[in-house]
N, CA, C and O atoms as a Maestro MAE file, in Angstrom:
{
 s_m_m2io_version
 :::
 2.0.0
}

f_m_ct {
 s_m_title
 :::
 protein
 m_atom[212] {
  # First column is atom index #
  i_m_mmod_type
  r_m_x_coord
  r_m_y_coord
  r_m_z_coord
  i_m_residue_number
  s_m_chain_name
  s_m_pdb_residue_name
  s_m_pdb_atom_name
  i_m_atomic_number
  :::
  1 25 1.767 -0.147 18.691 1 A "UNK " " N  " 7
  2 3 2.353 1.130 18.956 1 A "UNK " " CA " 6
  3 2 3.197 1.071 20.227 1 A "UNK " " C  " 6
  4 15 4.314 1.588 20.240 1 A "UNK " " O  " 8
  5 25 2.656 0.410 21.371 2 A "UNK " " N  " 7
  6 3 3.941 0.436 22.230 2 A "UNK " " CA " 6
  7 2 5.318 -0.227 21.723 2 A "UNK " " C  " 6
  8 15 6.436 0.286 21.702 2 A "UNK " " O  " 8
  9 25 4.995 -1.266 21.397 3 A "UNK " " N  " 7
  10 3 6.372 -1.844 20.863 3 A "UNK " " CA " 6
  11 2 7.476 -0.318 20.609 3 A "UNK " " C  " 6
  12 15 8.577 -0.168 21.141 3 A "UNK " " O  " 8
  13 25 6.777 0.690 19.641 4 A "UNK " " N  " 7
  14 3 7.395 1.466 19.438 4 A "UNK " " CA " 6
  15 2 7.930 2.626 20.266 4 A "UNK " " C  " 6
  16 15 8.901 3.339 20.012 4 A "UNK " " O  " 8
  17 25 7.144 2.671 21.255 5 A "UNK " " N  " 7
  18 3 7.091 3.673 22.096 5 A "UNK " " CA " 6
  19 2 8.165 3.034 23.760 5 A "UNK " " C  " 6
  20 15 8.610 3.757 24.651 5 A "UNK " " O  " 8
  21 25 8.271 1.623 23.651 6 A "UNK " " N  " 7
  22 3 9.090 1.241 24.558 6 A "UNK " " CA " 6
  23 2 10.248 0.943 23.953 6 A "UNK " " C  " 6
  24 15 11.182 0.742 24.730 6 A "UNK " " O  " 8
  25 25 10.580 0.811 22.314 7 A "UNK " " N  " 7
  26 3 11.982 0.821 21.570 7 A "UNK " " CA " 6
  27 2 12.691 2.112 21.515 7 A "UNK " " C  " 6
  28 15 13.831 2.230 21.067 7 A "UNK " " O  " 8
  29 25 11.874 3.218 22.054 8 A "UNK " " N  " 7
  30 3 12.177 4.771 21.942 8 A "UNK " " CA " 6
  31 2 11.917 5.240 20.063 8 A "UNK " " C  " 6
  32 15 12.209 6.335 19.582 8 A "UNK " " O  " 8
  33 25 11.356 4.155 19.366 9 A "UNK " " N  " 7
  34 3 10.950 5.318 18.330 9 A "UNK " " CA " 6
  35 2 10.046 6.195 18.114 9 A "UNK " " C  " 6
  36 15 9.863 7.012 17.212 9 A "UNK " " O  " 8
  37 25 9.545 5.946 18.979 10 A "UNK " " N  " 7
  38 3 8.226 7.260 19.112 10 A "UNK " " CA " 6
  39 2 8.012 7.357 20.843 10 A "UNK " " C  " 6
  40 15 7.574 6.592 21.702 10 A "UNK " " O  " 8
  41 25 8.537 8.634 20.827 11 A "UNK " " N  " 7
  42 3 8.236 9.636 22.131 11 A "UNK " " CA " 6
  43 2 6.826 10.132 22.945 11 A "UNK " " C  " 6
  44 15 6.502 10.979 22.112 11 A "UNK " " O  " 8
  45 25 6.194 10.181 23.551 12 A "UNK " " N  " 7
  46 3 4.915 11.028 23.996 12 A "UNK " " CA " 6
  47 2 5.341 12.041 24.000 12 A "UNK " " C  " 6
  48 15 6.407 12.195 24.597 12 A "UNK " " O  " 8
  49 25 4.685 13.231 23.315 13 A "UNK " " N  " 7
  50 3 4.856 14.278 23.177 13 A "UNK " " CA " 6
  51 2 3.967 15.138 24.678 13 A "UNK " " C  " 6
  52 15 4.603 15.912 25.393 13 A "UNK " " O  " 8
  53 25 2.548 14.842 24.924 14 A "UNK " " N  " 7
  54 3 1.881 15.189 25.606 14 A "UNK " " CA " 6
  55 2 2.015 13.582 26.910 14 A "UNK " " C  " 6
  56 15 1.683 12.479 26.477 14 A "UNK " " O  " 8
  57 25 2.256 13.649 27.630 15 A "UNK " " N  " 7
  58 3 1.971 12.588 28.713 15 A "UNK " " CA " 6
  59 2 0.902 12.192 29.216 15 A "UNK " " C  " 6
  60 15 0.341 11.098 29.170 15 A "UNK " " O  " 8
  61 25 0.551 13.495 29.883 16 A "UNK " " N  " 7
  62 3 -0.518 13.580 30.671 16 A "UNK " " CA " 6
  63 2 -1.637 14.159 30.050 16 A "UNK " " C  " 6
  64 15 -2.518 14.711 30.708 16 A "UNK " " O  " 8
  65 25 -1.655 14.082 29.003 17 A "UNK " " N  " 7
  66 3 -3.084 14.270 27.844 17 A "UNK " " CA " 6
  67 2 -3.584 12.803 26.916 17 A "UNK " " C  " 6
  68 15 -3.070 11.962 26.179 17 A "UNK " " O  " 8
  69 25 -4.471 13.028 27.306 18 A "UNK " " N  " 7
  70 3 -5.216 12.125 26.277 18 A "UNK " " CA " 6
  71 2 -7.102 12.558 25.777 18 A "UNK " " C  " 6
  72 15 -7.932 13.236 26.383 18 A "UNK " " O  " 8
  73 25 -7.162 12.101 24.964 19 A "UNK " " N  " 7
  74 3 -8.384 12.315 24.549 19 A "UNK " " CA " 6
  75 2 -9.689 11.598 25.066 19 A "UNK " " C  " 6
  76 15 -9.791 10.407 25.364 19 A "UNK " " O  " 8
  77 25 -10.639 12.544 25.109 20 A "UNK " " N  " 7
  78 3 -11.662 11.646 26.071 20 A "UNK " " CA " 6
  79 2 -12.119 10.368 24.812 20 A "UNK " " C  " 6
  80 15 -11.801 10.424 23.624 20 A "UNK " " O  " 8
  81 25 -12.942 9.253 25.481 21 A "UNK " " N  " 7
  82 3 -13.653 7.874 24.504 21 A "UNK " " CA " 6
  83 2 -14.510 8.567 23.995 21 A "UNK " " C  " 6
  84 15 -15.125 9.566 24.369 21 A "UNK " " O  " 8
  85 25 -14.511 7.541 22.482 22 A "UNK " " N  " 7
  86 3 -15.351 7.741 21.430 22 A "UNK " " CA " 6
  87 2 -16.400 6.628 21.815 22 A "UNK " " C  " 6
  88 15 -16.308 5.700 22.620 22 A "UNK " " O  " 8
  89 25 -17.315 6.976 21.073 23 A "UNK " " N  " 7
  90 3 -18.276 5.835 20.912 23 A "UNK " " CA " 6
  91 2 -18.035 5.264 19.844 23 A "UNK " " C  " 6
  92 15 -17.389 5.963 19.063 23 A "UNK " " O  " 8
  93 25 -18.443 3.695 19.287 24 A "UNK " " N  " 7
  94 3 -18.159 3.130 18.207 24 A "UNK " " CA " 6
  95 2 -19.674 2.592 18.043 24 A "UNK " " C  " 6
  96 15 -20.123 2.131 19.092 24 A "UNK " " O  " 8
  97 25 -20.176 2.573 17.409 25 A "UNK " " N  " 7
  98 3 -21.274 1.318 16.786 25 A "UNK " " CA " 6
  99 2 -21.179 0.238 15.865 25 A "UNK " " C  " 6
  100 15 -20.675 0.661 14.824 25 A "UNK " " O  " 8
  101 25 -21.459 -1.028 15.796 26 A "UNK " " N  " 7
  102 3 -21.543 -1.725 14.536 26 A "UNK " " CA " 6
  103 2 -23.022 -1.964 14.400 26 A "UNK " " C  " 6
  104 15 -23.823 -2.196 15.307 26 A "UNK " " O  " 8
  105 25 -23.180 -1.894 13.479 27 A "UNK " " N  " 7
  106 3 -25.129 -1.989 12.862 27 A "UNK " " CA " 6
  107 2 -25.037 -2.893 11.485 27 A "UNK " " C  " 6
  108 15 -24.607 -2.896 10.332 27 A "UNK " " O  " 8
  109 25 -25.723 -3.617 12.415 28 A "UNK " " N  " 7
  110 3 -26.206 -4.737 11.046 28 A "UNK " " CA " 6
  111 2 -27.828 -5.045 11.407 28 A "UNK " " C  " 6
  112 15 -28.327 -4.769 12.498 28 A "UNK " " O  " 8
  113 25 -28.431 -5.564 10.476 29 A "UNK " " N  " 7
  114 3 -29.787 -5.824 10.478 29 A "UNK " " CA " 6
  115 2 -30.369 -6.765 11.492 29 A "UNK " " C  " 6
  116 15 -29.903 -7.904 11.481 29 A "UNK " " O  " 8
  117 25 -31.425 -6.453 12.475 30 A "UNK " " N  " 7
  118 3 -31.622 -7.935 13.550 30 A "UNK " " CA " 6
  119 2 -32.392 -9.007 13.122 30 A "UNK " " C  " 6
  120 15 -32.668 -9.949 13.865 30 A "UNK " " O  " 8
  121 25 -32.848 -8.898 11.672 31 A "UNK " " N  " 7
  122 3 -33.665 -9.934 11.281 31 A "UNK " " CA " 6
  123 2 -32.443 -11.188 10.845 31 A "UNK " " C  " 6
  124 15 -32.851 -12.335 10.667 31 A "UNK " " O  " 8
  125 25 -31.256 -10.938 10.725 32 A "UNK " " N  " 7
  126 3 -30.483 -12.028 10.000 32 A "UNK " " CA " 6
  127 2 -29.432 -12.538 11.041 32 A "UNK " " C  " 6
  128 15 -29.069 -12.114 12.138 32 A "UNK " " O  " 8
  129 25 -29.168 -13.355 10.455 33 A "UNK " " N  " 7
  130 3 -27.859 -14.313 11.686 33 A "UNK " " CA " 6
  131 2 -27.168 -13.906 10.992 33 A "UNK " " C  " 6
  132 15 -27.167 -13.781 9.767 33 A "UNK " " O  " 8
  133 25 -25.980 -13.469 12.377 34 A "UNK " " N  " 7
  134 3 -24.490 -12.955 12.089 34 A "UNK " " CA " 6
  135 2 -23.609 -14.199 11.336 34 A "UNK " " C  " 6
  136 15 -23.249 -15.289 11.779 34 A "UNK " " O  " 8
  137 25 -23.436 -13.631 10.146 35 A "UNK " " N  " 7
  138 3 -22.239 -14.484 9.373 35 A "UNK " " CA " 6
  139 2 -20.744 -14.735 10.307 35 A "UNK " " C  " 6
  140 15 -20.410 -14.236 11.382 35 A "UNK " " O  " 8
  141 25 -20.215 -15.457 9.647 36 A "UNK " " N  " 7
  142 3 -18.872 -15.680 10.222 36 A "UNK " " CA " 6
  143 2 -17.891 -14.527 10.131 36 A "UNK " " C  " 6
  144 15 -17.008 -14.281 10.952 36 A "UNK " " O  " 8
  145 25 -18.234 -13.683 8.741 37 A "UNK " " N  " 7
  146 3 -17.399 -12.745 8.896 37 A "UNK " " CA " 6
  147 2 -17.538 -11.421 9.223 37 A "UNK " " C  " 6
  148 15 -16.789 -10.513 8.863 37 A "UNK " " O  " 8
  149 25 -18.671 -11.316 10.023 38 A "UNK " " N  " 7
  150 3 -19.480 -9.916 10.913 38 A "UNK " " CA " 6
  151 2 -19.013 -10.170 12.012 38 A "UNK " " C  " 6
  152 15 -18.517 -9.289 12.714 38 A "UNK " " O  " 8
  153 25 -19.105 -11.843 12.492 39 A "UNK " " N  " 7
  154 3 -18.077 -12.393 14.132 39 A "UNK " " CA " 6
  155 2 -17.054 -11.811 14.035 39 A "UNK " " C  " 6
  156 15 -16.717 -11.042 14.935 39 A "UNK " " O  " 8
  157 25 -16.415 -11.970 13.132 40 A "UNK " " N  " 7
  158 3 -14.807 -11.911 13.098 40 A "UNK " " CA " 6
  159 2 -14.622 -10.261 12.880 40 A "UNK " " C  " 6
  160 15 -13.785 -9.538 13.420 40 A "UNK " " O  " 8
  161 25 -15.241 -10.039 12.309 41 A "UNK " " N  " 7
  162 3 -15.037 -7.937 12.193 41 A "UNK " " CA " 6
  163 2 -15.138 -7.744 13.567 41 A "UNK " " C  " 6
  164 15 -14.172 -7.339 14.213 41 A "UNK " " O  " 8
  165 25 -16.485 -8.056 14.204 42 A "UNK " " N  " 7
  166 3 -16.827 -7.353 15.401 42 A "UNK " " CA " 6
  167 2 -15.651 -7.824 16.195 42 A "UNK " " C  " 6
  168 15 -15.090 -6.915 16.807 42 A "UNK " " O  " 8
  169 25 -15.164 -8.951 16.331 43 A "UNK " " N  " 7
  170 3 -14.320 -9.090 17.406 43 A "UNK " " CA " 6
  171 2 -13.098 -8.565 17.093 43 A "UNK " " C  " 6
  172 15 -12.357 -8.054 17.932 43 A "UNK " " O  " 8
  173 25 -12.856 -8.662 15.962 44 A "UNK " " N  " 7
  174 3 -11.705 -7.774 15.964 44 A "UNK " " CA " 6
  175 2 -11.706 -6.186 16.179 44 A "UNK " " C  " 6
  176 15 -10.769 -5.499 16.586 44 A "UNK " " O  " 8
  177 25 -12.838 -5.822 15.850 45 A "UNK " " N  " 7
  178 3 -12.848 -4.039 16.343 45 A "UNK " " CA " 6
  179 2 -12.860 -4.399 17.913 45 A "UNK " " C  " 6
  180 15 -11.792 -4.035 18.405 45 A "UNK " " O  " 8
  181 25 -13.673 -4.964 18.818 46 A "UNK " " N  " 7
  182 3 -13.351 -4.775 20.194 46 A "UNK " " CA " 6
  183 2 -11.777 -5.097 20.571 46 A "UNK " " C  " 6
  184 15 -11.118 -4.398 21.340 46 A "UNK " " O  " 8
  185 25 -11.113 -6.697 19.655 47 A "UNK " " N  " 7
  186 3 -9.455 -6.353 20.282 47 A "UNK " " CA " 6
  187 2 -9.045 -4.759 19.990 47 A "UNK " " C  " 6
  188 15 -8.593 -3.973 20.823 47 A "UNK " " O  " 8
  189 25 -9.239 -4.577 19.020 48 A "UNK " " N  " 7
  190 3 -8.354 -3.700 18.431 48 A "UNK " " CA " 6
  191 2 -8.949 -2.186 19.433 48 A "UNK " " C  " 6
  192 15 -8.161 -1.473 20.054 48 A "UNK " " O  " 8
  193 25 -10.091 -2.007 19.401 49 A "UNK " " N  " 7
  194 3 -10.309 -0.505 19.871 49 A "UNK " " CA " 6
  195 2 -10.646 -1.048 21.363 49 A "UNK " " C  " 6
  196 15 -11.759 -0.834 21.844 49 A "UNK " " O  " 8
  197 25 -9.918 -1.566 21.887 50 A "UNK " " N  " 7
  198 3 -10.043 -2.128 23.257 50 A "UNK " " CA " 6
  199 2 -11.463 -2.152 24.201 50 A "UNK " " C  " 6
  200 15 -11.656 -2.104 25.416 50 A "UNK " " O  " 8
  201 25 -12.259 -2.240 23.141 51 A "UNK " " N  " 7
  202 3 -14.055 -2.646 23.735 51 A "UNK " " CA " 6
  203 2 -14.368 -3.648 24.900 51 A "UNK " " C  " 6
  204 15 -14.322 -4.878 24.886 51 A "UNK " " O  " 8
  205 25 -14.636 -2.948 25.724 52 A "UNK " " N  " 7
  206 3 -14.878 -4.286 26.644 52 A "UNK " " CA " 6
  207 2 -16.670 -4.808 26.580 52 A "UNK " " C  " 6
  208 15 -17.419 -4.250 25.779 52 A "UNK " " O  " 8
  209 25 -17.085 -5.698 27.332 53 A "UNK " " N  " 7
  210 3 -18.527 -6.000 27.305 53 A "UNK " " CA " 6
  211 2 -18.849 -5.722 28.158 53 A "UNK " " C  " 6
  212 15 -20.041 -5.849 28.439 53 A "UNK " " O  " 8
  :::
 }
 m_bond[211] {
  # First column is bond index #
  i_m_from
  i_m_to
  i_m_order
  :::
  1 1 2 1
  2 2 3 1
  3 3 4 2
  4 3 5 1
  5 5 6 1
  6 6 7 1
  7 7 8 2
  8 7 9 1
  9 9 10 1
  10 10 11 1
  11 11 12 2
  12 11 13 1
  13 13 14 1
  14 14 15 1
  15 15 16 2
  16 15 17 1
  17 17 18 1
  18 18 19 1
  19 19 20 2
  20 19 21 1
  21 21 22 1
  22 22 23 1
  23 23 24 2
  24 23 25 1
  25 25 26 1
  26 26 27 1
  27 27 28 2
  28 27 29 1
  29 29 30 1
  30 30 31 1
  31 31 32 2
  32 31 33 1
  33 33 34 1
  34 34 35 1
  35 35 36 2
  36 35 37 1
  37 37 38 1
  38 38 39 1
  39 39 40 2
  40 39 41 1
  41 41 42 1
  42 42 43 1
  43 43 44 2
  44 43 45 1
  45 45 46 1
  46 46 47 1
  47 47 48 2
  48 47 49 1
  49 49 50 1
  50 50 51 1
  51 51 52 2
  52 51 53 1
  53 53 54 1
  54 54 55 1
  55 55 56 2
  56 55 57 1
  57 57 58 1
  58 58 59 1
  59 59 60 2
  60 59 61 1
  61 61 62 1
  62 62 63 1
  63 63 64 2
  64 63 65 1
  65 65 66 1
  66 66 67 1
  67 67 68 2
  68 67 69 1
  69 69 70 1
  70 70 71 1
  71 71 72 2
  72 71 73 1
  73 73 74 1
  74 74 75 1
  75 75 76 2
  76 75 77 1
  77 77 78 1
  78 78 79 1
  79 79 80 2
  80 79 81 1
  81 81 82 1
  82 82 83 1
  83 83 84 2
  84 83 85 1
  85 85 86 1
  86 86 87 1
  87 87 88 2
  88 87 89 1
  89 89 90 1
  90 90 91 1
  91 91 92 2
  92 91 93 1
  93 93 94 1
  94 94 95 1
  95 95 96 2
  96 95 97 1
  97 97 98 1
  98 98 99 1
  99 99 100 2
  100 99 101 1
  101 101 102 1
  102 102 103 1
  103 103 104 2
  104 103 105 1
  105 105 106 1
  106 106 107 1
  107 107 108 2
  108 107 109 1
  109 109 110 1
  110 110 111 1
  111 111 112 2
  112 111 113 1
  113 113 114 1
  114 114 115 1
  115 115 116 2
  116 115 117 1
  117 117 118 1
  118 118 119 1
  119 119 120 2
  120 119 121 1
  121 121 122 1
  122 122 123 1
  123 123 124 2
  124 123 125 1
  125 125 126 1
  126 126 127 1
  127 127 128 2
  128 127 129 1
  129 129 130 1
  130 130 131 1
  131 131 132 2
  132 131 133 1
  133 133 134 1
  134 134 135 1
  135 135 136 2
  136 135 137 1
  137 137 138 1
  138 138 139 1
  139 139 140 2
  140 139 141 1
  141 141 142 1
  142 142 143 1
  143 143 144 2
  144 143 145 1
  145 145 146 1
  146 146 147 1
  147 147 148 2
  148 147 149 1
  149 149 150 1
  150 150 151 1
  151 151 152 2
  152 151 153 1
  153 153 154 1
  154 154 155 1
  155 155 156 2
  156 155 157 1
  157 157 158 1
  158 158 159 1
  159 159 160 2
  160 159 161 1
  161 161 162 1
  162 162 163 1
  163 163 164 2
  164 163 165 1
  165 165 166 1
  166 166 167 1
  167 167 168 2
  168 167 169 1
  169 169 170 1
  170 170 171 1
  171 171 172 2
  172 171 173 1
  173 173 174 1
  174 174 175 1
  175 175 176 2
  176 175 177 1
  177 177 178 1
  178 178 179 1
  179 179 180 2
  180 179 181 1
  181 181 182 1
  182 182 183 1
  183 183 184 2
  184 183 185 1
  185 185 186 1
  186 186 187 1
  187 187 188 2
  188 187 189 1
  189 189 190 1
  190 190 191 1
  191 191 192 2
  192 191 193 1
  193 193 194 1
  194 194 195 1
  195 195 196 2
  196 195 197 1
  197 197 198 1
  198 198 199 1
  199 199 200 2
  200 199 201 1
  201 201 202 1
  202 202 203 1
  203 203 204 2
  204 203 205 1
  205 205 206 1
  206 206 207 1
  207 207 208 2
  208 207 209 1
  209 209 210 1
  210 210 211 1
  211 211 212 2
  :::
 }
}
């Protein structure tokens, strides 16, 4: 989205507003080892929804 927002196709309408953080959870079962592709979800939801540890 910046890409877009520093090409000028999309404007901030509100600047100085933003919405307060959500919480996110991922839940999977603790009896089992994380597959390869529960790694790869989870890490991609923290790039993506900017999760830190």
């Amino acid at each position: 989205m910046q890409y877009y927002l520093d090409t000028g196709q999309l404007v901030s309408v509100l600047p100085d507003w933003s919405r307060p953080p959500t919480a996110l959870h991922i839940l999977y079962p603790p009896n089992r080892h994380q597959s390869a592709r529960l790694k790869v979800f989870t890490e991609w939801v923290m790039h993506t929804f900017g999760v830190r540890e």
